[in-house]
N, C-alpha and C positions, 0 to 999 in steps of 0.2 A: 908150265904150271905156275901158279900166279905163289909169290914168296908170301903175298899178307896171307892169304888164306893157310896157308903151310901151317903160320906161325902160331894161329886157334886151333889147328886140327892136331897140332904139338901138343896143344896143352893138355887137348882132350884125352889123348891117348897117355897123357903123364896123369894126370888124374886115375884113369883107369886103371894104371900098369903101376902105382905107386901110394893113392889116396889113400889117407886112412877113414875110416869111419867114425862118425861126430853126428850127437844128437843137435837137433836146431829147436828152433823155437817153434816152427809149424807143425814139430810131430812126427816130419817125413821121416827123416835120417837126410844122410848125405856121404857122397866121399869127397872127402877136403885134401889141398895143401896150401900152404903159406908163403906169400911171399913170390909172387910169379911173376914177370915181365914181357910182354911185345911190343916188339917195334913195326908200323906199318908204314911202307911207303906213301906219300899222298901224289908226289909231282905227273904220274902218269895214268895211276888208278883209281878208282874206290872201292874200300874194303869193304865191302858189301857180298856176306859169304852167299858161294851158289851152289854147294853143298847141300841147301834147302833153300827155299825160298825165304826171303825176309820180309815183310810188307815194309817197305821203303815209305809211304805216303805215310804210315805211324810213327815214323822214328822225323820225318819233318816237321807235321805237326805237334807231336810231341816236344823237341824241339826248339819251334817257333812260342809253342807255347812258355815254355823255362822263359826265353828272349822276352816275351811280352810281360814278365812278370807275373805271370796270372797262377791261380794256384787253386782255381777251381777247375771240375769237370765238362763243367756244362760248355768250353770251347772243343775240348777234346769232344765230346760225342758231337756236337756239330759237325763236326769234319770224320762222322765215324770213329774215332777213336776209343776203342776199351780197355784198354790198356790199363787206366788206372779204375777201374770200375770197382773192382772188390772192396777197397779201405774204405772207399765213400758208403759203398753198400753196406757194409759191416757197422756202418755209424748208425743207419738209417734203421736197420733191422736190431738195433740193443737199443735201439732209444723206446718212448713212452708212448711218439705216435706212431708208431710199426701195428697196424691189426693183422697182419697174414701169418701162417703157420710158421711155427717157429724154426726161425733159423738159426742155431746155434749151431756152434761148428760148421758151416755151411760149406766150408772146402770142402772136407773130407768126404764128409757125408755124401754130395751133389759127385765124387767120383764113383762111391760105393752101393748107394741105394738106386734105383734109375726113378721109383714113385717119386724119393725125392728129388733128385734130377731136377724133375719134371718140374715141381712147385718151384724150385732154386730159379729156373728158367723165367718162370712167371714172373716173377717175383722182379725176379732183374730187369723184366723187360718194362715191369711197369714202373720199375725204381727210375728206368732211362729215360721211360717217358716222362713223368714228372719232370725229371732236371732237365729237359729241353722245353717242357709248354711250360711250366710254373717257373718263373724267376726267383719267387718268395722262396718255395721248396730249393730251390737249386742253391739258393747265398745260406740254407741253413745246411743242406746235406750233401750239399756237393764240393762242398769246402773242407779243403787237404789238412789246413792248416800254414804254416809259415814252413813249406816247403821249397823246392828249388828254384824256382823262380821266385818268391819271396826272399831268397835268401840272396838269388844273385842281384837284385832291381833295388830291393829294398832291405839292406839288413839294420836290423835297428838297432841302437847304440844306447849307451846309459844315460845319453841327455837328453833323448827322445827323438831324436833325428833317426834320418837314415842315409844310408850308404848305397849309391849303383854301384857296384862292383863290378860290372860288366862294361857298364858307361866307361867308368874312370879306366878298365884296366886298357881299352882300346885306346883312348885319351893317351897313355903310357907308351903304348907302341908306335904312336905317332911320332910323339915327341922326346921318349927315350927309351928309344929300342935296346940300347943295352943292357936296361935295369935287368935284376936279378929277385926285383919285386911284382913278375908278373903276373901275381897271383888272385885266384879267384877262391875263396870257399864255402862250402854250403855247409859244415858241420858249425854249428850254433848252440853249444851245447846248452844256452838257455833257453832255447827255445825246441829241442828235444820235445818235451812233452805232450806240447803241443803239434806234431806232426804224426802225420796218419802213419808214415813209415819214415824212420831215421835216417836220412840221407846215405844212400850205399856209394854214389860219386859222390867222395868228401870236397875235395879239391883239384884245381887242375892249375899250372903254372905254363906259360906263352913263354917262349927263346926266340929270338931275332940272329940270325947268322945269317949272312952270304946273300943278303938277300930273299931270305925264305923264314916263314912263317910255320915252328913248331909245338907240338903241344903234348906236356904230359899230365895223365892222370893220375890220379892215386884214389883208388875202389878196395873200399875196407872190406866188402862182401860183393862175391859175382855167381851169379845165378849160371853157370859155364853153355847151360844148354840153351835153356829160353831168354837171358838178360841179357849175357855177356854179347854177345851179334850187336842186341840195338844197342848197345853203350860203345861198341866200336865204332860202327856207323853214325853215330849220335856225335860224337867229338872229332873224329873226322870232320864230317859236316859243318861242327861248329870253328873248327883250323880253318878249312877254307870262306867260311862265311867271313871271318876275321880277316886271313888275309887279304878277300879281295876289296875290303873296306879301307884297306892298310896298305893295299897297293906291294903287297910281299905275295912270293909265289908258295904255295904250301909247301912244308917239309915235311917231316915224319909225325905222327902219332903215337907216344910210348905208352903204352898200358901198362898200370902197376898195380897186381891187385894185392890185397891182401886175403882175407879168407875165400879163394876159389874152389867152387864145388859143384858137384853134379848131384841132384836128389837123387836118391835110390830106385823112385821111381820115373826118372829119365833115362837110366843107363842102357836097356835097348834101345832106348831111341840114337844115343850117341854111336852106339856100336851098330846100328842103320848109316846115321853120316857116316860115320868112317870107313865106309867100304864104296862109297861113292866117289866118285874122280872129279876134281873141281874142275870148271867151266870155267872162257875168257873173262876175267872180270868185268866190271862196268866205269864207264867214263862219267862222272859228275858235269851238268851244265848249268850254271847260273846267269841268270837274267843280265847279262852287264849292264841295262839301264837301269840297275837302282846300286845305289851308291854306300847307302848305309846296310849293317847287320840287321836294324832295325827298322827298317822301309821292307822286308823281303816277305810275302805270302807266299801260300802254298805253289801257286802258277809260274812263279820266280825261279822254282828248285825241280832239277828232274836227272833221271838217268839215259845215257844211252847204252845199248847195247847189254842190256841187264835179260840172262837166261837160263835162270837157275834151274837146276832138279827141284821136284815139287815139295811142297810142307809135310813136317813132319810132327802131328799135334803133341804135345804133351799136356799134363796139369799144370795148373800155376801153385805153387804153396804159398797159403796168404797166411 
């Protein structure tokens, strides 16, 4: 039985067997605790839980997208991705040119009502179309604001420049792998207001040991059922993209969250995984003919031997 997986399905059952309950900002509830830690191995697996399926092609493109710096949607739905579809949709629908029935509250509402369901749907689907045929629509309403990718490509400074942070920190592990400054961060607290959602991966810092390339996070809020998966496979991902740019063999993965929690209404779904027995893990392969982090598309990145137990849907709380 594969130890990374173990090490989520820890949490989940600490969560449950110990959370306390905490109102949040979307309404839900949640059971929380503070302060949690995993370590995943990278040198022979990918943590990619198979407890349920994870859609693997969103958490790349997703991903690629942070690396390219971009911080609109309209790449992600290209590549199918929805992932971020709600903050944009929620711009789109309070603003002045919105004519469709009204969306307020549309979380909640689109789980409780099915009529409106039904319009939420509509609604989204033509919000999606727009940001893929209209470019004009897509740079007014599909833009995040100075999110993670903005913050890691370009963060901007008091003299008006900016800063690659992701550039530089690889630059660092080239040429001094022992700093203790291998740091990247996306919490910007001047530019907060400007973002659709306040970055829940704050920071994450690179260790050079032995030959191997490790990475820890630090996630101020983790979503435990639907986030916490792709933020592990996400940083994963992004260790060996690193190492193999850097010519280091991956080492471990430490996740550090701070507020972890299960919405109230994910907690059967958890108590579903946990009765399921996890499957062989999955082998990570990258393209070795491209050399940079930043040369890598979606065709570059794949899994072998990935055969999870199927999805388990939940809500998203936006």
């Amino acid at each position: 039985m594969s130890q990374n997986e173990q090490q989520y399905l820890t949490l989940c059952r600490e969560i449950l067997a110990n959370g306390v309950r905490k109102s949040d900002r979307t309404g839900t509830g949640t059971l929380s605790t503070f302060g949690y830690q995993m370590r995943f191995q990278l040198q022979e697996e990918f943590p990619l839980l198979t407890t349920k399926r994870i859609p693997f092609r969103l958490i790349v493109s997703e991903l690629l997208w942070f690396i390219k710096g971009d911080t609109n949607i309209r790449y992600l739905l290209q590549h199918n991705n929805n992932i971020w579809n709600e903050w944009a949709f929620k711009n789109w629908v309070e603003s002045s040119d919105y004519q469709g029935p009204d969306m307020t509250d549309f979380g909640l509402r689109a789980q409780e009502d099915p009529v409106f369901n039904e319009q939420y749907q509509q609604q989204m689907q033509l919000f999606k179309e727009k940001i893929i045929k209209d470019e004009a629509f897509a740079k007014v309403y599909g833009e995040l604001g100075d999110v993670y990718g903005s913050q890691w490509r370009a963060w901007k400074t008091t003299q008006g420049e900016t800063i690659d942070q992701l550039q530089n920190v690889i630059r660092m592990i080239k040429t001094n792998p022992d700093s203790r400054r291998l740091i990247v961060s996306a919490w910007n607290p001047e530019d907060i207001p400007s973002m659709a959602l306040p970055p829940c991966h704050t920071l994450f810092q690179f260790y050079v040991a032995e030959g191997k390339l490790s990475c820890q996070l630090y996630q101020r809020s983790g979503d435990v059922f639907l986030g916490v998966p792709f933020n592990i496979a996400s940083y994963a991902l992004l260790t060996c993209l690193v190492a193999h740019e850097c010519g280091l063999a991956p080492g471990e993965f430490i996740h550090t969250l701070g507020d972890a929690h299960i919405y109230t209404n994910h907690i059967e779904q958890v108590k579903t995984q946990l009765q399921r027995e996890p499957k062989p893990p999955a082998k990570l392969r990258l393209n070795p003919d491209k050399s940079s982090v930043f040369e890598f598309d979606m065709e570059d990145i794949s899994l072998e031997g990935y055969d999870p137990h199927p999805a388990i849907k939940a809500p998203v709380a936006v």
